[in-house]
N, C-alpha and C positions, 0 to 999 in steps of 0.2 A: 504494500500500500504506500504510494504518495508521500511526500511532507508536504501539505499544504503551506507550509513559509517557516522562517528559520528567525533564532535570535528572538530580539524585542518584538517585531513582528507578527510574532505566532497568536496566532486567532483560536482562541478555545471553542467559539460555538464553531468555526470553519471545521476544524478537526473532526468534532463531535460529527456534523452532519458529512463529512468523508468518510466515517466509520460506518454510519446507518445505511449508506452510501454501499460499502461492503457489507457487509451484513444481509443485504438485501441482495445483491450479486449471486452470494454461494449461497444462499438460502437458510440462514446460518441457524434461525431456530428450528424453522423444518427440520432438517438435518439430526441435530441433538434428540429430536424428539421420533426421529427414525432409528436413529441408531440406540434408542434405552426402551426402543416397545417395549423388549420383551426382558428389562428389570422390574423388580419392585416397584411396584408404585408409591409415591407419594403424594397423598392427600392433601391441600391446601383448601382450605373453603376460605374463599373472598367475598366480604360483603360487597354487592352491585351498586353504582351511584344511580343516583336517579337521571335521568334521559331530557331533561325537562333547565336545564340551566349548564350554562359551560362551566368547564373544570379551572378549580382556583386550585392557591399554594394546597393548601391542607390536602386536597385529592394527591395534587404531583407529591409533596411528601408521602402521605403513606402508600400512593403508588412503587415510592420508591425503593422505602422498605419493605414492601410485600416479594418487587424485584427480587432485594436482595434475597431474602429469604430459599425462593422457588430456585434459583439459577447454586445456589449453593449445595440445598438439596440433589438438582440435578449433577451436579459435579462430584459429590457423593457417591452418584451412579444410579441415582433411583430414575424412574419415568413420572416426569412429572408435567399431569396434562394442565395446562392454563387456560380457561376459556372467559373472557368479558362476559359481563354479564349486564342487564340493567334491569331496573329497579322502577320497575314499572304504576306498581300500586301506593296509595299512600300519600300523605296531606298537599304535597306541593303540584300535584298534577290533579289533585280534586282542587284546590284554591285558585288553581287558575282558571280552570274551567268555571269554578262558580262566581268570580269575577266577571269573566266573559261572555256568561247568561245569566248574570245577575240576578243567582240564585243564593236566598239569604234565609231558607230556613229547608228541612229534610221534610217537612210536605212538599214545597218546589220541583225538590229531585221526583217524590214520588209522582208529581202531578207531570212531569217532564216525562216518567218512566224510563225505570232503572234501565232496562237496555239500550234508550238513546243517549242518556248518561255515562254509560258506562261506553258506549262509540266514542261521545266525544273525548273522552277519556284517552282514548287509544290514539286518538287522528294527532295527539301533537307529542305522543312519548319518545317519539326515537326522532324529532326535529333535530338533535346538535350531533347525531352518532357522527357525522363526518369528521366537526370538530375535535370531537372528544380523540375519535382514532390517529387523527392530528399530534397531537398535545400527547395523547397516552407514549406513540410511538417518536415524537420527538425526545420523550426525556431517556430515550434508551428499553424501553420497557421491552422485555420477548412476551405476547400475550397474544391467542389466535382472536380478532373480530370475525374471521367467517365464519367459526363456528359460534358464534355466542349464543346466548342465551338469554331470555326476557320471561320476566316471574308474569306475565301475563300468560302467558303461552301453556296450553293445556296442561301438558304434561307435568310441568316445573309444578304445576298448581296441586296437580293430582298424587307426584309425588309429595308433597309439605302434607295434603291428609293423610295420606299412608301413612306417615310417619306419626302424624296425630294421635291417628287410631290405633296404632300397636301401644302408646302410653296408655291411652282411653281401654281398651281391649284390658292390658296390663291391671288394670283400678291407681293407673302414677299420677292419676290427673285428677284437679277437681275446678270446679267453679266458685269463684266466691269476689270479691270486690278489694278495689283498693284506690283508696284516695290519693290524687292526684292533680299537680295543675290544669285548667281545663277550660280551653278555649270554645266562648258560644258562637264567637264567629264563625270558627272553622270547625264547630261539633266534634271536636278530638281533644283528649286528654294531650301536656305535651310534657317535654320532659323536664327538668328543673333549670338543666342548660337555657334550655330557648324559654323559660318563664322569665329568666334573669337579664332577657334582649331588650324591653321594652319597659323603663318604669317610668311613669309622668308624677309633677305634683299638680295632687287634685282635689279637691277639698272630697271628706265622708262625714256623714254624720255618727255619734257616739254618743252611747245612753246607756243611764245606767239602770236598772231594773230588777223588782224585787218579786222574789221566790218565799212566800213565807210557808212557814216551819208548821208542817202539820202536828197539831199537840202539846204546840210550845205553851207553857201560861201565861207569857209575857205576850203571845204574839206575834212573837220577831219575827223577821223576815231577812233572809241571805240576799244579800244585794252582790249582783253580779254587773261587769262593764263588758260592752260591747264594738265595736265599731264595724261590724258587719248584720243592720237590723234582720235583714233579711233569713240569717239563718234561724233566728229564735223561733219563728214555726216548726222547728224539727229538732227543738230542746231534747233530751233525755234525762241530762244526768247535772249535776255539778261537781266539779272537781274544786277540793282546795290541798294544801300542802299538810301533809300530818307532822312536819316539827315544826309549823309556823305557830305561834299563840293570835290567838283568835277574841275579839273581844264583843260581849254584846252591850250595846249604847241606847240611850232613850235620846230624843233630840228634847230638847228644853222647851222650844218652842210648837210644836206638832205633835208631841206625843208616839211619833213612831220609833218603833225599839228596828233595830237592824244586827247584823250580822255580819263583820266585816275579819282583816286581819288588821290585829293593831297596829301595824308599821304602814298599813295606807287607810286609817282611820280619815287624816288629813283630805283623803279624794271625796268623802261622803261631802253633802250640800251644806252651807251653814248660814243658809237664809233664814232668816229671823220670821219674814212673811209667814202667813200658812203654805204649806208646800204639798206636793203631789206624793204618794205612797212610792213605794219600788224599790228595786235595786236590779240590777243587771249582771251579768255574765262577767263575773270578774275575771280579767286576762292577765297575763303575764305579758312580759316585753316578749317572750317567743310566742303566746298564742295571738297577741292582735297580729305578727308577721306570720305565727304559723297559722293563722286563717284569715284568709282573708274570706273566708275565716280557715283555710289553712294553714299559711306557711307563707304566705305572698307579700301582702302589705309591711312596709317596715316600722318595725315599731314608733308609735306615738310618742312625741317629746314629753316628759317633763313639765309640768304648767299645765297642762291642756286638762279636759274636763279630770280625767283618770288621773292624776298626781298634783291639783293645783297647789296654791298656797296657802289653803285655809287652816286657820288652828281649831283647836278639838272644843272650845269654851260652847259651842250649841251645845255639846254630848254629854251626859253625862255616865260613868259607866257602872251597867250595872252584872258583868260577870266577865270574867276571862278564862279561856280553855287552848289547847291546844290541837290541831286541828283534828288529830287523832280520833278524837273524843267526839268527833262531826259526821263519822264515817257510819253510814247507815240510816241517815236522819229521812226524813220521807219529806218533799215541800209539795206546794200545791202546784200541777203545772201552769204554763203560762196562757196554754190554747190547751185541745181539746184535741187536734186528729189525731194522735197516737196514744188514745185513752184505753185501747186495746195492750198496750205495753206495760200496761198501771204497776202491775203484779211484780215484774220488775225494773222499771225505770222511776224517774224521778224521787232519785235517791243522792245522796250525797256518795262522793268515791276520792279518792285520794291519790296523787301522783308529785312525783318531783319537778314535772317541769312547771308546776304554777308557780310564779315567785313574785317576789313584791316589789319589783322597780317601776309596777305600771298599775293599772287597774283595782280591785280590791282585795285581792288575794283569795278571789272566789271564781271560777271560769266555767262559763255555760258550755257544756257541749254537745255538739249538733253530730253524731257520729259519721255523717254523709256528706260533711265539708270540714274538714280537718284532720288531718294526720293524727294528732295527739288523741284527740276527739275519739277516733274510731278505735285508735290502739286501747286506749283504756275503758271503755264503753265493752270491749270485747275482753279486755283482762277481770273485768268485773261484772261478766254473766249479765250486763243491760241489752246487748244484744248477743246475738250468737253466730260464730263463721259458718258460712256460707253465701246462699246467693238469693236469701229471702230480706236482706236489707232494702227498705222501701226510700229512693232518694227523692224528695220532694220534688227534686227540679229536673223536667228533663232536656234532651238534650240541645235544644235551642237555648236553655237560660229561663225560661218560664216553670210557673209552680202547676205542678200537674193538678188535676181533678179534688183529687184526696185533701188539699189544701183548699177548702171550700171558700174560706173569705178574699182569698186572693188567687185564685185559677186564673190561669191564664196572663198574667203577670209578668212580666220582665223583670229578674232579682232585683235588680238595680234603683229598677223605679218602681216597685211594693216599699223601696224603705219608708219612706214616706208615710204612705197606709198604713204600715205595720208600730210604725215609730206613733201613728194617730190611733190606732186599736190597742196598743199598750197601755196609755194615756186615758182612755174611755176604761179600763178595767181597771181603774186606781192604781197600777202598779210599776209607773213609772217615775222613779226618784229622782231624775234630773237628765239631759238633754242637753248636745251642742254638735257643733262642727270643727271639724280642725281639719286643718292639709299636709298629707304627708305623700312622700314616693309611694306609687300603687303601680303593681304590674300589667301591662297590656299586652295583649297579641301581638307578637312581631308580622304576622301578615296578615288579620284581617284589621286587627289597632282598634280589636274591643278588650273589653278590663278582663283580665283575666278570676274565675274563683275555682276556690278547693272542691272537689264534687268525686264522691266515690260512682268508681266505672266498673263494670263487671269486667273480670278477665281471667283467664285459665291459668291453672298453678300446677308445675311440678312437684309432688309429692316426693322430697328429697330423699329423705332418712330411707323412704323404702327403695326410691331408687339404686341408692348405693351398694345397700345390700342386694340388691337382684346382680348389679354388674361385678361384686364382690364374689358371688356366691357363681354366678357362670363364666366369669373370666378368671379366678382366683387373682387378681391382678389389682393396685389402686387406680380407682379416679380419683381426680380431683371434679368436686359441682360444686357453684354457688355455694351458699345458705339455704338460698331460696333464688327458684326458676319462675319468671313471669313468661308467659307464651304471648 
């Protein structure tokens, strides 16, 4: 082969593309890949990029590491087949398409009908393949495009159930939910990566809200803080910290006894006026970000309604406990749809992530929009794994049927309502607005909230044991396998 120029002179990309230049001449991967037919083979499973946008750094990188990988194997001496792939299904070739039929809720698609959906679908996936074979084959890459392969394409399809069904067949699989960021623009859960693309400051409303104490003599009532009204239709539980001390207060002026932790006594109201009953979903600095009401919104400053700077001189106190001592209390709920749950929800439960840099040191939780929320709701028998959790909202963003005063509802814009029906059942102990960073869709640039999604789970523990037991051999699995 050539010098393409000598000294100072010498051109790196010149070089590079004289090589491909050769490469291309003797056939050079062909070749390699005739003369190891009939080695061992070595498996590589490459995940496929999507068809639908050209390739940036991050692809040519780990294109490039994938290179090295396969070319070393095959030096090895193993046969190692490489085929392109693309990645046909999935949010950025449905977001474009519903862009460009201005389709803005999953009646649309259905009233459009899935099969002409699912064409247009098709008619723009493999638009950049020239590109991409471009780009892939300039960074040096050995990889066949004739032979590729597209997860549309029957077979690719047919084999991923096969594969399904021998876990399903197995009993490795089960159905059950898992909360997650969850975009209503684009009707898909997304991942924490792309929740963290998009945050605006935007004003929310937060209130505080009272839970009282079934069988208390005093009355009282567990005042919990919110900034997400919209999820207290689908209350279950309260969470407070069991080594926080716990204090209950009478206000001087109103007469109402509450239920707070003493180190955010200071967040309760100290208007002197007659005031309104309540207390809300007391939050920690991780539950108003782990909910938005999951895990989204970033925690509320300091000053704002949840920590102002009021002193304790309305209160006066008339018991302290720690939280410990809380666990198992029964309060009255706030609504009424999950009156079916009675037997066991709307109880007190206890966990370490409530803490006291925000809110009251009492946290409402909604199992079906928040992380913590569902983890401990299900560590404490209020609900139970599987795939019979009822999520109030489905998946445009609206309160389904079951949510009878606000059906049909946009979460967003029910706070309103919800924030005006609290207020009508005496049970709202004070109210405001504050602005903070809130996460949005990176493609359709609605607000993103926490919403459990059903989805299938590999049953690990037995897995292991089955590939233990018929390969005498280790794997390595996850924890825990999401399908």
């Amino acid at each position: 082969m050539e010098e393409v120029c000598e000294g100072k002179d010498f051109s790196f990309p010149l070089q590079e593309e004289k090589i491909l230049e050769y490469w291309n001449s003797i056939k050079a991967f062909e070749t390699q890949l005739a003369k190891t037919q009939n080695n061992p083979e070595y498996i590589f499973y490459d995940g496929p990029p999507f068809a639908t946008g050209l390739p940036h750094y991050g692809h040519i990188l780990a294109g490039t590491i994938k290179d090295i990988v396969t070319r070393y194997q095959s030096m090895l001496g193993f046969h190692v087949t490489r085929r392109f792939g693309w990645d046909c299904h999935g949010l950025p070739v449905e977001n474009e398409i519903d862009k460009n039929l201005g389709i803005k809720r999953r009646a649309d698609v259905l009233e459009m009908g899935i099969d002409k959906y699912n064409e247009a679908c098709r008619s723009i996936v493999t638009r950049y393949v020239e590109e991409w074979e471009q780009v892939i084959t300039r960074t040096g890459r050995w990889i066949d495009f004739r032979n590729d392969y597209k997860t549309m394409d029957l077979k690719f399809m047919e084999s991923v159930w096969w594969v399904f069904a021998q876990l399903y067949e197995k009993g490795l699989v089960y159905r059950g939910f898992k909360v997650m960021p969850y975009s209503t623009g684009c009707k898909t859960p997304l991942s924490n990566f792309e929740a963290g693309q998009n945050y605006k400051d935007v004003p929310d409303p937060e209130l505080m809200v009272a839970f009282p104490i079934v069988g208390d003599p005093d009355k009282a009532a567990f005042v919990a803080w919110t900034t997400t009204p919209w999820t207290l239709p689908s209350n279950l539980a309260l969470c407070v910290n069991a080594n926080f001390k716990y204090v209950k207060v009478r206000n001087k002026y109103t007469g109402k006894i509450y239920v707070v932790a003493e180190s955010r006594l200071s967040a309760l109201p100290s208007e002197k006026p007659k005031s309104n009953v309540a207390s809300g979903p007391a939050v920690d600095s991780k539950k108003s970000s782990s909910k938005v009401k999951g895990s989204l919104g970033k925690k509320a400053q300091e000053g704002e309604l949840a920590g102002s700077a009021h002193d304790n001189e309305s209160y006066e106190k008339l018991g302290e406990f720690f939280g410990a001592s809380l666990v198992g209390m029964k309060y009255e709920p706030l609504f009424d749809f999950f009156k079916e749950l009675s037997d066991t929800a709307f109880r007190v439960v206890a966990d370490s992530y409530v803490t006291d840099d925000s809110g009251t040191g009492v946290v409402h939780c909604a199992p079906a929009f928040g992380e913590d929320d569902y983890r401990v709701c299900i560590e404490n028998q209020i609900i139970s794994k599987g795939e019979n959790l009822v999520v109030a909202v489905d998946d445009d963003g609206y309160f389904i049927e079951k949510i009878t005063d606000f059906s049909g509802q946009y979460v967003k814009d029910a706070d309103k309502n919800i924030i005006e029906a609290v207020k009508a059942k005496g049970r709202l102990v004070k109210s405001g607005s504050f602005t903070h960073s809130y996460p949005f869709c990176w493609r359709s640039d609605t607000p993103l909230i926490y919403r459990a999604v059903p989805s299938w789970f590999v049953q690990v523990e037995t897995l292991k044991e089955q590939l233990l037991e018929n390969n005498k051999q280790t794997y390595w699995v996850p924890d825990y396998v999401k399908i």
